[in-house]
N, C-alpha and C positions, 0 to 999 in steps of 0.2 A: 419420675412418673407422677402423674395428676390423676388421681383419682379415676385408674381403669385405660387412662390414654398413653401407650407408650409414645415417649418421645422419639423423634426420629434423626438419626444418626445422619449430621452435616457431612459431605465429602468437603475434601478439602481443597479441592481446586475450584467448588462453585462458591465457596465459603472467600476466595480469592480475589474471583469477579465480582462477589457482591461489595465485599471491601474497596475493590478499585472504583463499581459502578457508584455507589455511595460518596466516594469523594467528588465525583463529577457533578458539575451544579448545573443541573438539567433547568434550570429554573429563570435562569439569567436575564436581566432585562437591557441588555446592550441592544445597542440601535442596532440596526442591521446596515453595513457599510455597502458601497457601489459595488464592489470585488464580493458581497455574498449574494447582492442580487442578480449577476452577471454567472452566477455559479450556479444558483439554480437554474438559469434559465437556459442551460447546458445544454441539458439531454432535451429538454425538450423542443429546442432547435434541430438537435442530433436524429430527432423523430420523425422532426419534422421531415429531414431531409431526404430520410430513407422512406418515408412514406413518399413523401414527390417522385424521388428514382423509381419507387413500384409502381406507380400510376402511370408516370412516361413513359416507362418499357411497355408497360399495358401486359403483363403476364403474371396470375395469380400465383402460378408456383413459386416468380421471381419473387415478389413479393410477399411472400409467403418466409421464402428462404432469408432475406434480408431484415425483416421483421426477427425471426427467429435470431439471428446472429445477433440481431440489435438486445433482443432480452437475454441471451446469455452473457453479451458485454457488459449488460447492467448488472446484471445477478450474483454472475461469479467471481467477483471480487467481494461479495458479502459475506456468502458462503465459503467462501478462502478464508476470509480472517474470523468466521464461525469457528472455523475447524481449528486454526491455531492462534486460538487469543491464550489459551492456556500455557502453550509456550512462549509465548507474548511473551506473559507476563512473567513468568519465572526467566526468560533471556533478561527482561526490562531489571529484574532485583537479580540476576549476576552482574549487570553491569552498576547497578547502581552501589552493588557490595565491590567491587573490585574498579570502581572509578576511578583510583589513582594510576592502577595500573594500564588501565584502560588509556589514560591521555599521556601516560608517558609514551605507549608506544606508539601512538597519533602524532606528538612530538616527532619521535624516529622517523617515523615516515615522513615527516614534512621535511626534517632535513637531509635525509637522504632524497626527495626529489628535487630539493634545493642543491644540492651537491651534484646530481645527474646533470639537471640544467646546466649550473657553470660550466661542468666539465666538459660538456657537448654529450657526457654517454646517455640522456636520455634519447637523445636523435637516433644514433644508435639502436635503442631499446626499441623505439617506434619502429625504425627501420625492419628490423630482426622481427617483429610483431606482423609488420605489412606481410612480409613475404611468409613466415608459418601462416597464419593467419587466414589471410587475405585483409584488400582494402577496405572492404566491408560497402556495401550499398545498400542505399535504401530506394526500392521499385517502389513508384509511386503511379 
């Protein structure tokens, strides 16, 4: 206490992020490479586009509706990792407290689909998958 101001009680999960944000070096003075400026200039090709499809159609609801879809594709991926950066980070330090056990069984796996492959039972596996499954398509 200071003199009449209580202090106020850190929780411990934002006490986390501040930790993690603080190691990140927001500051950085690397160049900016061809692959980051073809990266921004993503969506707002992606804007572009869907603003030309509402103007060709020539119908404001269309365009209306496509604009909308356009900012919740933007959005919600922010908002997703908003909501679970806390478990982020507590899955990121299980893994990074149990790493060995972690690439051992990454190991397993590799060789057992190495061992599928030789033996043919991955074709098999695929097989067996198509039919429960389906073949899967993508409507374009």
């Amino acid at each position: 206490y200071k003199r009449g101001r209580k202090r106020r009680r850190q929780h411990p999960d934002r006490d986390a992020i501040r930790q993690t944000l603080t190691r990140l070096d927001l500051t950085s003075t690397r160049h900016t490479t061809i692959n980051d400026r073809y990266a921004l200039k993503l969506p707002v090709l992606t804007l572009t586009a869907v603003l030309g499809l509402a103007a060709v159609q020539g119908s404001a609801g269309r365009g209306t509706l496509l604009a909308a879809a356009y900012s919740l594709g933007m959005g919600l991926p922010f908002i997703a990792f908003a909501f679970g950066l806390t478990r982020l980070l507590r899955l990121a330090a299980f893994l990074r407290r149990h790493g060995a056990w972690v690439t051992r069984l990454g190991g397993l796996l590799l060789i057992a689909v190495g061992l599928a492959l030789a033996t043919g039972a991955w074709n098999a596996f695929i097989t067996w998958l198509r039919v429960t499954v389906g073949p899967g398509q993508i409507g374009i």
